[in-house]
ChimeraX commands (.cxc) that place a marker at each C-alpha (Angstrom):
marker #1 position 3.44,8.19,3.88 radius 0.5
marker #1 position 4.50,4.67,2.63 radius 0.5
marker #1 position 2.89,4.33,-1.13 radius 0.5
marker #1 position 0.80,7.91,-0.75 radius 0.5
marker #1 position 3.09,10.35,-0.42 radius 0.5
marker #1 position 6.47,7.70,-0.57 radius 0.5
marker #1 position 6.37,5.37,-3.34 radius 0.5
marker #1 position 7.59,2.69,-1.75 radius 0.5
marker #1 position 7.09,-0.38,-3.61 radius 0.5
marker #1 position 9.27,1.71,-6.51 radius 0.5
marker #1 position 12.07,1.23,-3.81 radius 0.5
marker #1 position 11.49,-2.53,-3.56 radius 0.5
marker #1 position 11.30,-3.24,-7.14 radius 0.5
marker #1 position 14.98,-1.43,-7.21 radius 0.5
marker #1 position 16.21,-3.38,-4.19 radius 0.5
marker #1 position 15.47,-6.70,-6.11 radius 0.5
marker #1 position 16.65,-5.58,-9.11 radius 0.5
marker #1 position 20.37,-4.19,-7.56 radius 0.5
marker #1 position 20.60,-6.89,-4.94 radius 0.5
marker #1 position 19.50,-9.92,-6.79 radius 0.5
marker #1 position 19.09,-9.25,-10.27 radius 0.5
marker #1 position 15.52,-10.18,-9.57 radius 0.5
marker #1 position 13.01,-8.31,-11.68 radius 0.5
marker #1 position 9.85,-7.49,-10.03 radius 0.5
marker #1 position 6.87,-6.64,-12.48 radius 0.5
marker #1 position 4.95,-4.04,-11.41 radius 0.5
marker #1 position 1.81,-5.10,-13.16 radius 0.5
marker #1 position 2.14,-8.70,-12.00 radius 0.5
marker #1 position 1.77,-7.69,-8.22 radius 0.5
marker #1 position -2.10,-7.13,-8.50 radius 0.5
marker #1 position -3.65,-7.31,-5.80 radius 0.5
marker #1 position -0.37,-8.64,-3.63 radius 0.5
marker #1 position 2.28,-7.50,-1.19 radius 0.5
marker #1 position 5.73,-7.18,-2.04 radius 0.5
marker #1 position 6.62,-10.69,-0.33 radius 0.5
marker #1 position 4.04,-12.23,-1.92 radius 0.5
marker #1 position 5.53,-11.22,-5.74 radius 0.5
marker #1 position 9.09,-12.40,-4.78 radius 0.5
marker #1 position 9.95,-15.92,-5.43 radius 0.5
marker #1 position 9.79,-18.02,-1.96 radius 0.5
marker #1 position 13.59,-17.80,-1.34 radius 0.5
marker #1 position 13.47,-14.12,-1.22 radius 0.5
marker #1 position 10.61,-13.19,0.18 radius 0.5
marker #1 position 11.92,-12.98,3.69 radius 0.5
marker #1 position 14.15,-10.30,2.60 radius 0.5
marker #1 position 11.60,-7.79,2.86 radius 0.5
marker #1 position 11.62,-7.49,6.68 radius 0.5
marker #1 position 15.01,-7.39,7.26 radius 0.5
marker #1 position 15.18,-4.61,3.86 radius 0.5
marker #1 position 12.78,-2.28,5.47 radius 0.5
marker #1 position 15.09,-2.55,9.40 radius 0.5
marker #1 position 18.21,-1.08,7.58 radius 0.5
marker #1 position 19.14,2.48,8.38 radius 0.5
marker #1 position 18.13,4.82,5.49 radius 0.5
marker #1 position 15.43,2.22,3.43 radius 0.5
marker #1 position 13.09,4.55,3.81 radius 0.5
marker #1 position 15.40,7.49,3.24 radius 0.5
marker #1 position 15.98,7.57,-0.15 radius 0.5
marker #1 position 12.34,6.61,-1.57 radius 0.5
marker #1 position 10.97,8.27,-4.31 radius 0.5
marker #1 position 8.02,11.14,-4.01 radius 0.5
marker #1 position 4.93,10.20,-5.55 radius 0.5
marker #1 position 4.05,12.26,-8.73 radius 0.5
marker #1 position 2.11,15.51,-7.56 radius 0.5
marker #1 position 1.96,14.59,-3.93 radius 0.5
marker #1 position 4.03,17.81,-3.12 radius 0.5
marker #1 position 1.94,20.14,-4.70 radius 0.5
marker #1 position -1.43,19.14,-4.05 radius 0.5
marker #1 position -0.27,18.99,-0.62 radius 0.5
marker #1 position 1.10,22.39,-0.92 radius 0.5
marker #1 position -2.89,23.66,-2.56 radius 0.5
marker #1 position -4.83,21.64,0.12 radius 0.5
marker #1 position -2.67,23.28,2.93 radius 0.5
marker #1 position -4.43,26.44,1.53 radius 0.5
marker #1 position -7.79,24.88,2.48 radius 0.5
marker #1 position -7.29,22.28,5.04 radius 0.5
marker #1 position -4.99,21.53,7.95 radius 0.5
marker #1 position -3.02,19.14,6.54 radius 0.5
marker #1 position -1.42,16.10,8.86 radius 0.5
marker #1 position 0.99,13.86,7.52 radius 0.5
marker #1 position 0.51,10.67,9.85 radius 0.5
marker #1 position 2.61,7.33,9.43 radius 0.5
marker #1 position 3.07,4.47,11.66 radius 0.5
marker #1 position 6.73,5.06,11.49 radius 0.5
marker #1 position 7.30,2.91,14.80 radius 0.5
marker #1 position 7.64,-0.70,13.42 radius 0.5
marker #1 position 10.46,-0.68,12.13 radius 0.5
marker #1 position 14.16,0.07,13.81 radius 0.5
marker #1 position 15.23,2.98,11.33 radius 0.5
marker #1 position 12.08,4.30,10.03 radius 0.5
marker #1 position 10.94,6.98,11.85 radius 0.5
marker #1 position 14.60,9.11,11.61 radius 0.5
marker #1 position 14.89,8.28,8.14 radius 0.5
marker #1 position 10.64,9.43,7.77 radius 0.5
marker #1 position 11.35,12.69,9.34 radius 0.5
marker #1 position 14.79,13.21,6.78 radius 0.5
marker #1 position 12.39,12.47,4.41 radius 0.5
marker #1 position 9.66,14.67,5.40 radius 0.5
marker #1 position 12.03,17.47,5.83 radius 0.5
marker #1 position 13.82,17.34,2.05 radius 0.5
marker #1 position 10.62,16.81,0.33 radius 0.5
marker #1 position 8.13,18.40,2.34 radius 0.5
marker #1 position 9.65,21.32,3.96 radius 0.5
marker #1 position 6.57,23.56,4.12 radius 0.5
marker #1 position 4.89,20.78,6.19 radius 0.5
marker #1 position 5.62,22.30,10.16 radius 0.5
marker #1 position 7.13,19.37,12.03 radius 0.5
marker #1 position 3.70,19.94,14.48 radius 0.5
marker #1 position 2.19,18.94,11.56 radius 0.5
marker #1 position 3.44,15.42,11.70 radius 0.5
marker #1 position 2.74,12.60,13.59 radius 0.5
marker #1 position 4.65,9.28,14.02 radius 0.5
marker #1 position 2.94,6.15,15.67 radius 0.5
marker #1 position 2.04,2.60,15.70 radius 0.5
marker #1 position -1.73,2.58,15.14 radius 0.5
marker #1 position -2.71,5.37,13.35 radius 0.5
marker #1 position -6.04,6.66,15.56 radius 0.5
marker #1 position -6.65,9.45,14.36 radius 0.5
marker #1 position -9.53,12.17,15.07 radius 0.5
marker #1 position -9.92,14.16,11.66 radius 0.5
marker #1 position -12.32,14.37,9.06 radius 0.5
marker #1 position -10.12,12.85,6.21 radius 0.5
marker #1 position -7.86,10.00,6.26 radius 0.5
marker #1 position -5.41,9.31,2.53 radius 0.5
marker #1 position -4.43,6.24,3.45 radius 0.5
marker #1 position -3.13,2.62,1.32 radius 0.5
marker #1 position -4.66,0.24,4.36 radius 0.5
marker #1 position -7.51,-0.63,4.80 radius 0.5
marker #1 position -6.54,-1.32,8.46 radius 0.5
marker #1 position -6.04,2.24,9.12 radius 0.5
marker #1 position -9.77,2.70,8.12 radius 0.5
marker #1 position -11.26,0.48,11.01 radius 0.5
marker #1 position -11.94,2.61,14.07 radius 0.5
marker #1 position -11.63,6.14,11.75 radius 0.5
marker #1 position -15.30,8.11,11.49 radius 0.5
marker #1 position -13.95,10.33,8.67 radius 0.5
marker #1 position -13.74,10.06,5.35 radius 0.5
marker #1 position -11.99,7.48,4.17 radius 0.5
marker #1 position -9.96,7.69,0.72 radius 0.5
marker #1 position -8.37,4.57,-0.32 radius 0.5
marker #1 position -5.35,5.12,-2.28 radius 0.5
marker #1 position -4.23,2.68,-4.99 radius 0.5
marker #1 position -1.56,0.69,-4.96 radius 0.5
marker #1 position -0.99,-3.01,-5.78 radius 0.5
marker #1 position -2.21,-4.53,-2.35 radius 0.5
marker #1 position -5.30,-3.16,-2.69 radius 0.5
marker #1 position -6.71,-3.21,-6.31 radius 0.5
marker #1 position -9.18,-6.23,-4.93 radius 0.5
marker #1 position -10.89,-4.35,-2.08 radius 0.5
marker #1 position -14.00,-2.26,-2.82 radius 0.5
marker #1 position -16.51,-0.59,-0.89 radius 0.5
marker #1 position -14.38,3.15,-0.08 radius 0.5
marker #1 position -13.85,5.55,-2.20 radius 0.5
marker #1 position -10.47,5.38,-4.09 radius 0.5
marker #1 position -7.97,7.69,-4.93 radius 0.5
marker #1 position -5.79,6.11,-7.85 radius 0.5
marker #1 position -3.13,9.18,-7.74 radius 0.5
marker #1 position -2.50,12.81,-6.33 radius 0.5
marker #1 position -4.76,14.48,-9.40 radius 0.5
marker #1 position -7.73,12.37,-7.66 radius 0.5
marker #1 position -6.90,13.60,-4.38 radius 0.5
marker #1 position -7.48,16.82,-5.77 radius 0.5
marker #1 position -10.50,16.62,-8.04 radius 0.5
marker #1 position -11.92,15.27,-5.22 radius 0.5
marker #1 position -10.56,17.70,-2.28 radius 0.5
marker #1 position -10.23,20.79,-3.80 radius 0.5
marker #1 position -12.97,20.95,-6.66 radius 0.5
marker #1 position -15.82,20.25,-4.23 radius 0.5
marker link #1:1,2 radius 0.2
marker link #1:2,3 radius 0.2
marker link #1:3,4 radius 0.2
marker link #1:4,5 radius 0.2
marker link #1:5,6 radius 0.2
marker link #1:6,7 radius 0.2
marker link #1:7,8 radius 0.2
marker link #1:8,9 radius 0.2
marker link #1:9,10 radius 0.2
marker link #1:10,11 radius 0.2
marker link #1:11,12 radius 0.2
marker link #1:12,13 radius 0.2
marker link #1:13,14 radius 0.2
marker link #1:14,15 radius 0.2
marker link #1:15,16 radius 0.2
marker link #1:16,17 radius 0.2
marker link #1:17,18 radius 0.2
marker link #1:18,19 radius 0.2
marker link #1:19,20 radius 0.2
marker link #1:20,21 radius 0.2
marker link #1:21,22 radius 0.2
marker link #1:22,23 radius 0.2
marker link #1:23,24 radius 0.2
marker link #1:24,25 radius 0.2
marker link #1:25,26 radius 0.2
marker link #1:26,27 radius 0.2
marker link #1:27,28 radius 0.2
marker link #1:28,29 radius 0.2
marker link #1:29,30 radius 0.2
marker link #1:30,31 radius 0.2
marker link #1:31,32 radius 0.2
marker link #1:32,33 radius 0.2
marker link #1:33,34 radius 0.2
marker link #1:34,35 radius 0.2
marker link #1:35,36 radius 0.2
marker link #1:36,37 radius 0.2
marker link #1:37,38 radius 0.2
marker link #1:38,39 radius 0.2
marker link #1:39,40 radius 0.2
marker link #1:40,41 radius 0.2
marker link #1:41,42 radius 0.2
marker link #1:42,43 radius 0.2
marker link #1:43,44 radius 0.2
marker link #1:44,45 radius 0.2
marker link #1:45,46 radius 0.2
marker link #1:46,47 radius 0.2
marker link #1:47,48 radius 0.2
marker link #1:48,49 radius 0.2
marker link #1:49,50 radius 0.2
marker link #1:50,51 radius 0.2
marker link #1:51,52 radius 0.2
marker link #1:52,53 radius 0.2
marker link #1:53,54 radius 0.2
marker link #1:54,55 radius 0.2
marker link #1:55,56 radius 0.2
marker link #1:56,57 radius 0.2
marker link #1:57,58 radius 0.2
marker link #1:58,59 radius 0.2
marker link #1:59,60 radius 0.2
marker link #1:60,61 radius 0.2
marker link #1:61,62 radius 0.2
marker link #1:62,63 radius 0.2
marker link #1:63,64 radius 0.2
marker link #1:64,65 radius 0.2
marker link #1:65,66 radius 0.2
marker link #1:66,67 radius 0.2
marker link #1:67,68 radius 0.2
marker link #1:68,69 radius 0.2
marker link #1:69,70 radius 0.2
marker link #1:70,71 radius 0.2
marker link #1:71,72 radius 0.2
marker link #1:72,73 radius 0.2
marker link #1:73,74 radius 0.2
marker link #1:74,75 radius 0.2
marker link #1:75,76 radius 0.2
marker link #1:76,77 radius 0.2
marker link #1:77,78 radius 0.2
marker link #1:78,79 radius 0.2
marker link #1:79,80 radius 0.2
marker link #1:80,81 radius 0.2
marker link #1:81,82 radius 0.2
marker link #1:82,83 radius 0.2
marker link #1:83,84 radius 0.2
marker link #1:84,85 radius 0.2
marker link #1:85,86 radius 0.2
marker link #1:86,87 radius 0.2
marker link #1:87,88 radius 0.2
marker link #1:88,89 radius 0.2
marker link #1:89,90 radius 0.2
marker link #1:90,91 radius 0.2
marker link #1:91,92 radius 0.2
marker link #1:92,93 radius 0.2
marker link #1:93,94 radius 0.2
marker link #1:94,95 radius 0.2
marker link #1:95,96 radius 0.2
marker link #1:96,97 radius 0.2
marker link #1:97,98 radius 0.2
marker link #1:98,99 radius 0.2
marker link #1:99,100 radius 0.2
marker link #1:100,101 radius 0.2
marker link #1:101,102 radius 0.2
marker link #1:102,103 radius 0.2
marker link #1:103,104 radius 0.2
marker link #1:104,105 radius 0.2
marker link #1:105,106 radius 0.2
marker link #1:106,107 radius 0.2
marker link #1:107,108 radius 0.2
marker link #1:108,109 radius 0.2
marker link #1:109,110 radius 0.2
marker link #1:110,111 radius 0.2
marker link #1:111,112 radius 0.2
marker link #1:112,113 radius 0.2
marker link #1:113,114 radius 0.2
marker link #1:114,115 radius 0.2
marker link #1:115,116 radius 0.2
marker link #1:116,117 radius 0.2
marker link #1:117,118 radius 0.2
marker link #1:118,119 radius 0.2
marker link #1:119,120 radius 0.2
marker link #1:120,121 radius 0.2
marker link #1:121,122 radius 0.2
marker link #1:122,123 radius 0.2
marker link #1:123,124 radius 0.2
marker link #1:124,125 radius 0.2
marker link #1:125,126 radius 0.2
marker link #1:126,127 radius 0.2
marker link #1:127,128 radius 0.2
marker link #1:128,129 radius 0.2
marker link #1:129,130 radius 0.2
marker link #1:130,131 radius 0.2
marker link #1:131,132 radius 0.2
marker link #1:132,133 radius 0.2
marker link #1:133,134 radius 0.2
marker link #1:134,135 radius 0.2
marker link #1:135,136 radius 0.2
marker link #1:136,137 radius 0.2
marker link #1:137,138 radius 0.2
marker link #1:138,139 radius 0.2
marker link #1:139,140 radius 0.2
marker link #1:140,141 radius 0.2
marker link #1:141,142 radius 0.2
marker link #1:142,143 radius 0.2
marker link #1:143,144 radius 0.2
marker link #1:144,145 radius 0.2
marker link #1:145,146 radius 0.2
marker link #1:146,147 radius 0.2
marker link #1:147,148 radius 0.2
marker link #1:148,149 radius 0.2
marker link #1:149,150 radius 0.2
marker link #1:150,151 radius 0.2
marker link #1:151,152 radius 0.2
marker link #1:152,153 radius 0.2
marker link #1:153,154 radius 0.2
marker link #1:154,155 radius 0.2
marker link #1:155,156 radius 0.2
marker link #1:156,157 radius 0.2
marker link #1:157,158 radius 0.2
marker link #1:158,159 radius 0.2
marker link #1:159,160 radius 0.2
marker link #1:160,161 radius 0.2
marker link #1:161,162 radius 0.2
marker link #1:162,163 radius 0.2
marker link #1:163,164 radius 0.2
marker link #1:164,165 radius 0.2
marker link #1:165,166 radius 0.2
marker link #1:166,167 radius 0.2
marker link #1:167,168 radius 0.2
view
């Protein structure tokens, strides 16, 4: 979900911005994680953001995600899966989330864990870590963490996803 179908680090840059007049430049967090962008006094913040109740509640849907979704539902069976178990909050506020902005997704169509193992033949996914044991194919989508890695095929927004998923 988290910077796929949620765009997350929009929330963060938001949360600096309101709580500490910090601004966080979008275009300056190449190839970095949110901590990493934040000066050294706040960049312990992040954990303790992302264990309040609603963080990821209120995040903001990525352009197109809900109806590309809604077109490869037509042709696939579509899985939203998110490793919604890390953190205190996040899997109640995920499935509020899920619910308001994806309501034709079934709820058996979702699937909280830790470790996202996974038997299906396509993974959308921002880490790379989600990639390791998964024999499908593997779409990488963009976002600033991950502009350094190559070698899998990319998805830089939801008109990618479907050029690539429902042109073929």
């Amino acid at each position: 979900m988290d910077e796929v179908l949620a765009d997350t680090i929009d929330k963060f840059i938001e949360l600096y911005k309101q709580r500490h007049s910090h601004e966080v430049i979008l275009a300056d967090m190449h190839g970095m994680e949110i901590g990493q962008a934040l000066p050294p006094h706040l960049s312990s913040t992040v954990r303790a953001y992302v264990n309040e109740r609603g963080f990821f509640r209120d995040i903001k849907v990525m352009p197109g995600s809900q109806q590309v979704v809604k077109a490869l539902m037509e042709r696939y069976d579509v899985y939203i899966a998110s490793a919604a178990m890390e953190f205190k909050y996040s899997l109640e506020d995920k499935q509020a989330w899920l619910e308001e902005h994806f309501p034709f997704i079934s709820w058996t169509n979702i699937i909280f864990c830790g470790h996202k193992i996974l038997d299906v033949d396509i993974m959308i996914d921002d880490r790379i870590k989600n990639f390791v044991t998964f024999k499908g194919r593997k779409l990488l989508y963009t976002s600033p963490h991950n502009v350094l890695i190559d070698g899998f095929e990319r998805v830089n927004n939801w008109q990618d996803v479907a050029d690539k998923l429902l042109t073929e």
